[in-house]
C-alpha positions as semicolon CSV with decimal commas, in nm:
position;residue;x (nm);y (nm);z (nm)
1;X;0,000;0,000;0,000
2;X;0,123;0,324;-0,062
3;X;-0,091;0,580;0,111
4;X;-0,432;0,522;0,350
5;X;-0,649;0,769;0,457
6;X;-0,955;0,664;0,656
7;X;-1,264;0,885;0,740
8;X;-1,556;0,890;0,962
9;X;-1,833;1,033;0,800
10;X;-2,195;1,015;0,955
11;X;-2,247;0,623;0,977
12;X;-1,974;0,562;0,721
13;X;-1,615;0,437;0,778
14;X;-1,419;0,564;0,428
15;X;-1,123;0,421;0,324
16;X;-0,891;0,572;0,010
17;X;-0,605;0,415;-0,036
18;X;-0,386;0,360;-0,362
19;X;-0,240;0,001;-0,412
20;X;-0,004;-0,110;-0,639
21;X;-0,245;-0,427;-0,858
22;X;-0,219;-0,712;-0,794
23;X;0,125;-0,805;-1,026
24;X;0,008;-1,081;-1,204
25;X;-0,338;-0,901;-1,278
26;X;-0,173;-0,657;-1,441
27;X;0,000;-0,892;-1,605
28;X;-0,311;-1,079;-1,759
29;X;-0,500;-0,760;-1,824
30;X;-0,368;-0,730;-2,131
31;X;-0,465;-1,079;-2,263
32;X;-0,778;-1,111;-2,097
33;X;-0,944;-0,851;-1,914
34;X;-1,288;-0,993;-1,873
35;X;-1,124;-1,301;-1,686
36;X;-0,888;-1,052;-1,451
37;X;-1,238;-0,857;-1,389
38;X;-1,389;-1,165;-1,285
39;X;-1,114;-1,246;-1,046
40;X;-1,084;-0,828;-0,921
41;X;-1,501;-0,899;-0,825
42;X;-1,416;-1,268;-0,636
43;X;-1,111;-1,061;-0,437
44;X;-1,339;-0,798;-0,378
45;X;-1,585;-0,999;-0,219
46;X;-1,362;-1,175;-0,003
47;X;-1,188;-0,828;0,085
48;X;-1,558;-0,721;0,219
49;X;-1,612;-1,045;0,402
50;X;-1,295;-1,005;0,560
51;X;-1,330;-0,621;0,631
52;X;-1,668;-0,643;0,802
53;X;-1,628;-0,998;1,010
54;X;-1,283;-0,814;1,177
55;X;-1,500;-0,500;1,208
56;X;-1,757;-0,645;1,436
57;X;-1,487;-0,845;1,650
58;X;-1,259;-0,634;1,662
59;X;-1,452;-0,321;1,697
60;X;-1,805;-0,470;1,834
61;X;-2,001;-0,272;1,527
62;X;-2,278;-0,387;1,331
63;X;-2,242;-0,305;0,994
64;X;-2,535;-0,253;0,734
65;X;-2,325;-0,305;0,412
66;X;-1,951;-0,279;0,296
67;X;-1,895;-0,155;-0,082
68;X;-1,542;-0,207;-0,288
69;X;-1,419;0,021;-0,593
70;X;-1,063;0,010;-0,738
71;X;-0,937;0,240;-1,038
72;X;-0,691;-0,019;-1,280
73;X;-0,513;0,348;-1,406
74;X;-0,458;0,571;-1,080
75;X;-0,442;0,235;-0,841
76;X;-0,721;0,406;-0,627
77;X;-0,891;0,216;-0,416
78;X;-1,232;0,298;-0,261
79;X;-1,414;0,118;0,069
80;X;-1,733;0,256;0,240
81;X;-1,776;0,089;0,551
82;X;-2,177;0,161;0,638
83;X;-2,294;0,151;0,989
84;X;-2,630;0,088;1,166
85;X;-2,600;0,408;1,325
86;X;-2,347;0,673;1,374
87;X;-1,962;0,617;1,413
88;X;-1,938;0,861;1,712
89;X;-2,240;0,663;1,897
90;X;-1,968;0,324;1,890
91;X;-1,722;0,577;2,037
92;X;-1,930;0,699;2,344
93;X;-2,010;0,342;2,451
94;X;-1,724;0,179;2,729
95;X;-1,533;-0,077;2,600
96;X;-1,546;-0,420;2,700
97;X;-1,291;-0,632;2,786
C-alpha cells in the first residue's frame, strides 16, 4: 500500500487508499481482461467479508453493508464501511474487555 487515509463520515467508515495491482493481474489484463475482472469482483468480495467480520470483532459494530471500488489506471482504491447508526455513537459506549 502506498498511502491510507480513513474517514468517519456520519455512519460511514471511508477508506482511500492507492495500491499497487495485484502483479500478475496486471499482467493478464492485457490478454484477458474480462477473466482478470472476474477475479478483481471474487477478491473484492472476499476483501468485504474479511473487512466487516474483523469489524464487528474487533470493533463490536454492526455493519449494514460494505462496498469495494478500485481504479486499474490511478491504483485508487475505494471502501465505504456503512454503519447501523453513527460512528461517534460506537465511540461513546465503554469498551469491554
Amino acid at each position: 500500500m502506498k498511502q491510507q487515509r480513513v474517514d468517519f463520515v456520519g455512519n460511514k467508515i471511508v477508506i482511500l487508499s492507492v495500491n499497487s495491482r495485484v502483479p500478475v493481474l496486471k499482467l493478464l489484463d492485457p490478454i484477458n481482461r474480462v477473466t482478470t475482472r472476474d477475479v478483481d469482483q471474487m477478491l473484492f468480495e472476499i476483501f468485504k467479508t474479511e473487512i466487516k467480520k474483523a469489524f464487528q470483532e474487533e470493533f463490536h459494530i454492526h455493519i449494514v453493508a460494505v462496498l469495494k471500488d478500485y481504479d486499474l489506471e490511478t491504483e485508487y482504491s475505494g471502501t465505504i464501511v456503512i454503519l447501523d447508526r453513527d460512528v461517534q455513537s460506537y465511540l461513546n459506549e465503554p469498551l469491554e474487555l
